[in-house]
C-alpha positions in Angstrom: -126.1 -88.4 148.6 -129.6 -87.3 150.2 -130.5 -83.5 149.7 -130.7 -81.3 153.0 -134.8 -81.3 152.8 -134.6 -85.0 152.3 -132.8 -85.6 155.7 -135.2 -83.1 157.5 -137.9 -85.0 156.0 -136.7 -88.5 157.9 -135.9 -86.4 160.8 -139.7 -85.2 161.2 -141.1 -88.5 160.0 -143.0 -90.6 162.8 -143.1 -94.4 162.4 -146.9 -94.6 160.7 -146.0 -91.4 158.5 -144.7 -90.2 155.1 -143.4 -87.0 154.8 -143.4 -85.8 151.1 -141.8 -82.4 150.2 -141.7 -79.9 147.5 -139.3 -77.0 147.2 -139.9 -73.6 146.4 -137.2 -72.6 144.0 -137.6 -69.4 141.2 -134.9 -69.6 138.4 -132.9 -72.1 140.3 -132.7 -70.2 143.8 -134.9 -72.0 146.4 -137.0 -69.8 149.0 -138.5 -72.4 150.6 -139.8 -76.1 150.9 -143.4 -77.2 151.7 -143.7 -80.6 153.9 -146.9 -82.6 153.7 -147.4 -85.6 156.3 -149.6 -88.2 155.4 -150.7 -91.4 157.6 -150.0 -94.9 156.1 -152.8 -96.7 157.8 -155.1 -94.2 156.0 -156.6 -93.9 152.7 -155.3 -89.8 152.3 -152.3 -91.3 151.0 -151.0 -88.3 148.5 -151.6 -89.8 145.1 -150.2 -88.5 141.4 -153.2 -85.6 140.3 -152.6 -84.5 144.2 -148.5 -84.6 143.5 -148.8 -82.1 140.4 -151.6 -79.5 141.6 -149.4 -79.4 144.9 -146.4 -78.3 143.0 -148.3 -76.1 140.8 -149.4 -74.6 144.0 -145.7 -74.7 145.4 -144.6 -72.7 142.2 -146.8 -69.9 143.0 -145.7 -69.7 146.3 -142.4 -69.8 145.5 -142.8 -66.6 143.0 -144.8 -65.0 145.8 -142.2 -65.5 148.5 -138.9 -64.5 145.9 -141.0 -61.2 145.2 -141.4 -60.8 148.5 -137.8 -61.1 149.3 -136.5 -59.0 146.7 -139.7 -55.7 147.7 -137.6 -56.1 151.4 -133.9 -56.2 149.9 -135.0 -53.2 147.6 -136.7 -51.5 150.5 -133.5 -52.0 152.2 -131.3 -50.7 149.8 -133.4 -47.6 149.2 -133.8 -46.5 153.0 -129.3 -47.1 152.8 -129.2 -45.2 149.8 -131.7 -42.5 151.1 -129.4 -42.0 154.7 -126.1 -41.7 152.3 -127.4 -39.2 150.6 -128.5 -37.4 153.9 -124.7 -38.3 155.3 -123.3 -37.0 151.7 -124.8 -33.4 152.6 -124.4 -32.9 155.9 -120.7 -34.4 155.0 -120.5 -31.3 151.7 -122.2 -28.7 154.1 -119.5 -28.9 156.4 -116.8 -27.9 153.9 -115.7 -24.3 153.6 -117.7 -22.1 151.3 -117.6 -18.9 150.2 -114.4 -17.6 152.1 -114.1 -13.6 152.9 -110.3 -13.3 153.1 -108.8 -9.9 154.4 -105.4 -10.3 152.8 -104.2 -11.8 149.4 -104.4 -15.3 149.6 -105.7 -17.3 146.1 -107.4 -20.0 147.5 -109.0 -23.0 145.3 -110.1 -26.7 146.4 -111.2 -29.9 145.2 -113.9 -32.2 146.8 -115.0 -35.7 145.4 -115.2 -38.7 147.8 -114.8 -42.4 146.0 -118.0 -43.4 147.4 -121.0 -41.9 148.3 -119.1 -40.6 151.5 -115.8 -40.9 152.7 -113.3 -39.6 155.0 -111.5 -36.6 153.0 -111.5 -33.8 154.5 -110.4 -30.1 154.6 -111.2 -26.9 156.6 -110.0 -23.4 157.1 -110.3 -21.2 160.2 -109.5 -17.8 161.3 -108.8 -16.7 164.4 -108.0 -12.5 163.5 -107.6 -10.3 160.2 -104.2 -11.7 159.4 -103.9 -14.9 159.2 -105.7 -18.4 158.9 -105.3 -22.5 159.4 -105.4 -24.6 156.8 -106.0 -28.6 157.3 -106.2 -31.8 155.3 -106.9 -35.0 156.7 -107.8 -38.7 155.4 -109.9 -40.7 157.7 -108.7 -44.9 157.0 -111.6 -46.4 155.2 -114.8 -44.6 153.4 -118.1 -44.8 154.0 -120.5 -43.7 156.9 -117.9 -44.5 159.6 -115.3 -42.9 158.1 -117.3 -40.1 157.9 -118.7 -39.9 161.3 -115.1 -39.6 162.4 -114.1 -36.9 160.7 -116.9 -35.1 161.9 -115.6 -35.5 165.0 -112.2 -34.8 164.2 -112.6 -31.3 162.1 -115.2 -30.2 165.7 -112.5 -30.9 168.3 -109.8 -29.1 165.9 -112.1 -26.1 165.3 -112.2 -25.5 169.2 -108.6 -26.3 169.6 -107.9 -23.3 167.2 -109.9 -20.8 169.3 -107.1 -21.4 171.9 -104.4 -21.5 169.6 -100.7 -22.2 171.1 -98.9 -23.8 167.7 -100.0 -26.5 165.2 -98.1 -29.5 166.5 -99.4 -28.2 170.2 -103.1 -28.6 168.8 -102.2 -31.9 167.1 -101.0 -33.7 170.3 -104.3 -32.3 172.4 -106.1 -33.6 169.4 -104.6 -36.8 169.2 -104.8 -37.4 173.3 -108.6 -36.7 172.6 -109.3 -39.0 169.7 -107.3 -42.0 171.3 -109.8 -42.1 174.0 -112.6 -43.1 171.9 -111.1 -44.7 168.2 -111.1 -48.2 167.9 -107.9 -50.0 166.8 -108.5 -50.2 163.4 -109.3 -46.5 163.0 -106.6 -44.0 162.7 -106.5 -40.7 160.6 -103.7 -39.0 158.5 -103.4 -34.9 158.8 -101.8 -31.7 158.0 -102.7 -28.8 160.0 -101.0 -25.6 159.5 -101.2 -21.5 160.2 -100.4 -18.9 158.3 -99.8 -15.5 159.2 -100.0 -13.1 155.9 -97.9 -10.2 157.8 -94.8 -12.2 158.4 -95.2 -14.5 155.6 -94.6 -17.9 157.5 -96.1 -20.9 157.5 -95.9 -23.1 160.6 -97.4 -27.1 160.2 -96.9 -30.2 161.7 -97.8 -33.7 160.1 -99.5 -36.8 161.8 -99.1 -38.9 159.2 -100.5 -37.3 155.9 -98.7 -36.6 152.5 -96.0 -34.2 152.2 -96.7 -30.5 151.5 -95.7 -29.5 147.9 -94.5 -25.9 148.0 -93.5 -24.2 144.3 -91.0 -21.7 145.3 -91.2 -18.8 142.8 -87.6 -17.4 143.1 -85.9 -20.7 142.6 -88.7 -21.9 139.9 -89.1 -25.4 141.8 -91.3 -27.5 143.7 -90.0 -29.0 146.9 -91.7 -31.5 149.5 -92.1 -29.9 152.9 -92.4 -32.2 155.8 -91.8 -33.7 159.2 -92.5 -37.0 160.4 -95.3 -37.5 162.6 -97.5 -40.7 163.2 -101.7 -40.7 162.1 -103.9 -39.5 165.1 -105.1 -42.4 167.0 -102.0 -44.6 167.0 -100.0 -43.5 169.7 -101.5 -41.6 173.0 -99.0 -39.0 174.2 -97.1 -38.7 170.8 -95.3 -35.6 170.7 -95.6 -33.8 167.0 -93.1 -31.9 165.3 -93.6 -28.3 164.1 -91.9 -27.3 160.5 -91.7 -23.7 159.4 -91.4 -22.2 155.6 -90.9 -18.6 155.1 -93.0 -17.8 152.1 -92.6 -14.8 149.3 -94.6 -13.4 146.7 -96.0 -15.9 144.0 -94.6 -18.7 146.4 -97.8 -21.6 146.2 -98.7 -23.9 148.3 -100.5 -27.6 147.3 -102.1 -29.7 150.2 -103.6 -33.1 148.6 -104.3 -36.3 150.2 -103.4 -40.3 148.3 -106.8 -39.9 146.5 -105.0 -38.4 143.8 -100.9 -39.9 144.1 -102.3 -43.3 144.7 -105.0 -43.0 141.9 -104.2 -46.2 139.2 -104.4 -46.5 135.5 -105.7 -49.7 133.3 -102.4 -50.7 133.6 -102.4 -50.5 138.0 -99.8 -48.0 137.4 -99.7 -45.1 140.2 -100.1 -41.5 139.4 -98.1 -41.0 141.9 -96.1 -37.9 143.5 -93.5 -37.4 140.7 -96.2 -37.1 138.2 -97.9 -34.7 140.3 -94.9 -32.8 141.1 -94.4 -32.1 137.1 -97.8 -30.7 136.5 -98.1 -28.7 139.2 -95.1 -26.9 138.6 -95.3 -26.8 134.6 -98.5 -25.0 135.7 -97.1 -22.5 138.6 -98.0 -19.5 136.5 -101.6 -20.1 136.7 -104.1 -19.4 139.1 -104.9 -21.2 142.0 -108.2 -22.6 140.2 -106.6 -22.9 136.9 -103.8 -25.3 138.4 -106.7 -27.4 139.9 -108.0 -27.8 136.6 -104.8 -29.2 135.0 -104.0 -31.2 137.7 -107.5 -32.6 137.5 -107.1 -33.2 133.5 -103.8 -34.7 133.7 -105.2 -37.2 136.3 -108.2 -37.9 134.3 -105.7 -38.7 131.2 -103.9 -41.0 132.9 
C-alpha cells in the first residue's frame, strides 16, 4: 500500500512534473519530509549523485529538526516543573505552622502530597483562648487543579469561622458557595470540627470524608465517630449533620484522609482502616508525634 508522503506526492504532482521525496526520520521517528519537483521536458531531471547528496542533506536536517523538537519539549517541561514547584510552596506555606496553643492540646500532623501538588489539606483556626477548629479535606484528583480548589476552599472556611454559628452550619454556607463555581467533576471530601477545651466537647459534621478515629482512654479502645454527609459540591442546599463527643483526659483524636487507608502493597492489598485502627491504638500511650511516627512506619512496612 502507498505510504502517506507518497500519496501527497501524486496529490501535488502537475501533469509535466515528478515529485521526488525524502523523509526526515532520526532513529526511526520521522520529523519531516523534503519534496523536490522536477520538470520532465527539462534536462534537471534529479539523477543518482543528486539522489544521495540530497539525502545526506535530508539526514542533517532531520537531526537538526528532532534537536530542535526535543530543546522545545525540554523547555516545556522545565517552565511545568518550575510553576509546580512554585504551586508546591505557596500550597506548604499555607499549612499551619508553629501553633501557640493556650490550653493543653498535643497536636502533631503529617503532610506529603502523591504528586508534586495535590488536594490534601488541613488547617486550624481560633476564634478565642479556649478553643479551636480543626479540618481535613481531600480535593478529587491531584495536581494544580486540585490544588487551586483547595485554596479556595480552606479561604472561604477561614472567613466562615470568624462568624461562627456550628460546624455543619458553616458546611452548608460553604457548600452553597462552592456549588456556584465547581464543575461537575470536581467535588471535595471534609471534616470540619470545634473544640472547646473548657467543656471538653467536640462538635463536627462530615461532607463526605473518612470517619474520625477517637481512642477513648477510660474504655482503652478506638471507635469511628461519624455522620453521614455528602462531598461539598454535589448537592446545592444539602443540609449537614452535626455529631458531638464529649472528651476526657488522655482521650485522642486521629483525623486522616484515604491517602493512607487506601494506600496498596505489591500485592494491591489495602492498608486499609482495620489496620490503621490496630496501630493507632497499640500506640495510644505515646505522644501525639510519636504515634505519627508508628503509624508512618507501619505504613511504610506494608
Amino acid at each position: 500500500r502507498d505510504s502517506l508522503y507518497e500519496r501527497i506526492a501524486r496529490d501535488i504532482e502537475e501533469q509535466d512534473e515528478k515529485v521526488h521525496f525524502f523523509k526526515l526520520s532520526v532513529k526511526g521517528k520521522d520529523v519531516g519530509v523534503i519534496y523536490i519537483i522536477s520538470n520532465l521536458n527539462s534536462e534537471n531531471e534529479i539523477e543518482e549523485d543528486n539522489s544521495e547528496t540530497i539525502n545526506a542533506l535530508a539526514m542533517q536536517v532531520a537531526i537538526a529538526l528532532n534537536n530542535s523538537i526535543m530543546y522545545s519539549e525540554l523547555a516545556i517541561k522545565e517552565r511545568i516543573a518550575k510553576e509546580l514547584s512554585i504551586a508546591a510552596n505557596i500550597q506548604k506555606n499555607l499549612l499551619p505552622k508553629e501553633l501557640k496553643i493556650n490550653f493543653d492540646l498535643d497536636l502533631s500532623e503529617y503532610f506529603k502530597p502523591a504528586k508534586e501538588i495535590g488536594g490534601d489539606y488541613y488547617d486550624y483556626n481560633f476564634i478565642d483562648d479556649n478553643s479551636i477548629f480543626l479540618t481535613i479535606g481531600d480535593v478529587s484528583g491531584k495536581g494544580i487543579p486540585a490544588a487551586l480548589l483547595m485554596t479556595s476552599i480552606r479561604a472561604t472556611l477561614k472567613s466562615l469561622c470568624h462568624t461562627y454559628n456550628s460546624v455543619d452550619d458553616m458546611l452548608i454556607k460553604l457548600n452553597n458557595f462552592m456549588c456556584k463555581d465547581m464543575s461537575e467533576e470536581m467535588f471535595v471530601t471534609i471534616f470540619h470540627s470545634h473544640f472547646n477545651h473548657q467543656t471538653k466537647v467536640l462538635t463536627y459534621s462530615n461532607a463526605g470524608h473518612n470517619p474520625l478515629l477517637v481512642y477513648k482512654a477510660k474504655d482503652v479502645s478506638v471507635e469511628e465517630e461519624n455522620v453521614k454527609g455528602t462531598a461539598i459540591g454535589f448537592v446545592e442546599g444539602y443540609k449537614y449533620r452535626l455529631g458531638k463527643i464529649n472528651l476526657s483526659q488522655g482521650d485522642i483524636l486521629l483525623y486522616y484522609t484515604d491517602g493512607i487507608t487506601e494506600a496498596e502493597n505489591s500485592q494491591k492489598e489495602l492498608f486499609g482502616l482495620e489496620r490503621l485502627k490496630r496501630v493507632f491504638l497499640e500506640n495510644s500511650y505515646k505522644t501525639a508525634s510519636e504515634i505519627k511516627e508508628e503509624i508512618l512506619k507501619e505504613l511504610e512496612r506494608f
